[in-house]
N, C-alpha and C positions, 0 to 999 in steps of 0.2 A: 721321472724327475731328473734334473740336472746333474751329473757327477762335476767330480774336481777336476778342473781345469787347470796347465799350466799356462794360456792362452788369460783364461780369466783375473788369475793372481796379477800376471805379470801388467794387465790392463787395470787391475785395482790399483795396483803399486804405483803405475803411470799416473793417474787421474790422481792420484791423494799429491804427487808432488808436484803436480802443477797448479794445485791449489793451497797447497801448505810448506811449510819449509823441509827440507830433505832429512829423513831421519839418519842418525851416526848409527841407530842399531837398529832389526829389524829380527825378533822371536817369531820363531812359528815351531809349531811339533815338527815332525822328521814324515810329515806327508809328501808325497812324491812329486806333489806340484812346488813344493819349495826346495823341494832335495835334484829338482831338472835342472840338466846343465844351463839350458837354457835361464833358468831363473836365479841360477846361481851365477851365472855371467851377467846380466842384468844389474844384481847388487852391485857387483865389482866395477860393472862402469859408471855407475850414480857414488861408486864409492862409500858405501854403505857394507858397515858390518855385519855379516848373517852371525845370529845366536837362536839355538835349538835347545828345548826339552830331550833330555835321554827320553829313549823310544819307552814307550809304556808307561810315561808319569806324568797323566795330566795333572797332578797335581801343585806339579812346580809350576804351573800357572795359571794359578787357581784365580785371580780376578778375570781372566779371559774365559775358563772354565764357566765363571760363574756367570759372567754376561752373554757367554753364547745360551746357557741354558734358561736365564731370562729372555731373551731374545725368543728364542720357542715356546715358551709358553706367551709372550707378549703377540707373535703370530698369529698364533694358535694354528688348526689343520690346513696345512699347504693343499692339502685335496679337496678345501673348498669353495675353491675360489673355477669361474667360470673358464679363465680364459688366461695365458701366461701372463697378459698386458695386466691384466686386474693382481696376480701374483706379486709382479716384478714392484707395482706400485705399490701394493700395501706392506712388503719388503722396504723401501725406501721411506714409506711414513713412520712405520717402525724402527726404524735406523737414527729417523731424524729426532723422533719423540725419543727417546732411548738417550741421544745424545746430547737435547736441547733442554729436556724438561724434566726429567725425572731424576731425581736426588741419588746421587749414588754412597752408601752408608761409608766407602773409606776416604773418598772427597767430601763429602757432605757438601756436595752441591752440582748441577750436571756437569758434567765434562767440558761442556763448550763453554759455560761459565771460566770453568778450572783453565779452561787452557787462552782464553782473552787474559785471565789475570795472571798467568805466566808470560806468557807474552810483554805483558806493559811491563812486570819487573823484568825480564830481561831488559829488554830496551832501556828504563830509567840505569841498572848497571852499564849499560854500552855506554849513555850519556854522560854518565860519575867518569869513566875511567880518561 
């Protein structure tokens, strides 16, 4: 199976802001792909503040906790799928159902809903002010 990657992070980071607006913070635990100088220079030139979990307390972030752990049961076994190609895609279906469709109990509603309606209320404040 795949390990952690700083090559990877820093390529996830890239693709989310060329498709969404630039984050002012960016949490992760104190894993070595986000604790890399490399990844840690990266923040600084998009200008993005890093904020970390003290080591050993997943539970100061306990909605990511929780959605990484649905996310694995939503997979279910990585070892049964034939081929990486068949992996990486049912990965990405699950990503997308995860984020398009399924109700999440502290938004009560999916995420991509939640974040088109933050979106417009930003905007209507940018056009008030």
């Amino acid at each position: 199976m795949l390990t952690h990657s700083v090559t990877l992070v820093m390529n996830a980071l890239l693709s989310a802001i060329s498709k969404h607006p630039h984050p002012v913070i960016i949490h992760s635990d104190h894993g070595s792909e986000y604790t890399s100088k490399d990844y840690v220079t990266l923040n600084e030139q998009l200008g993005i503040t890093m904020s970390m979990s003290k080591k050993g307390s997943p539970w100061e972030n306990g909605y990511q906790e929780s959605s990484y752990s649905q996310f694995k049961v939503d997979l279910g076994d990585p070892g049964r799928f034939a081929s990486l190609g068949e992996l990486v895609y049912d990965i990405y279906q699950t990503i997308h159902s995860y984020n398009t469709k399924r109700i999440h109990t502290a938004l009560k509603m999916p995420p991509a809903v939640f974040a088109k309606r933050h979106q417009r209320s930003e905007l209507l404040v940018q056009e008030v002010s």
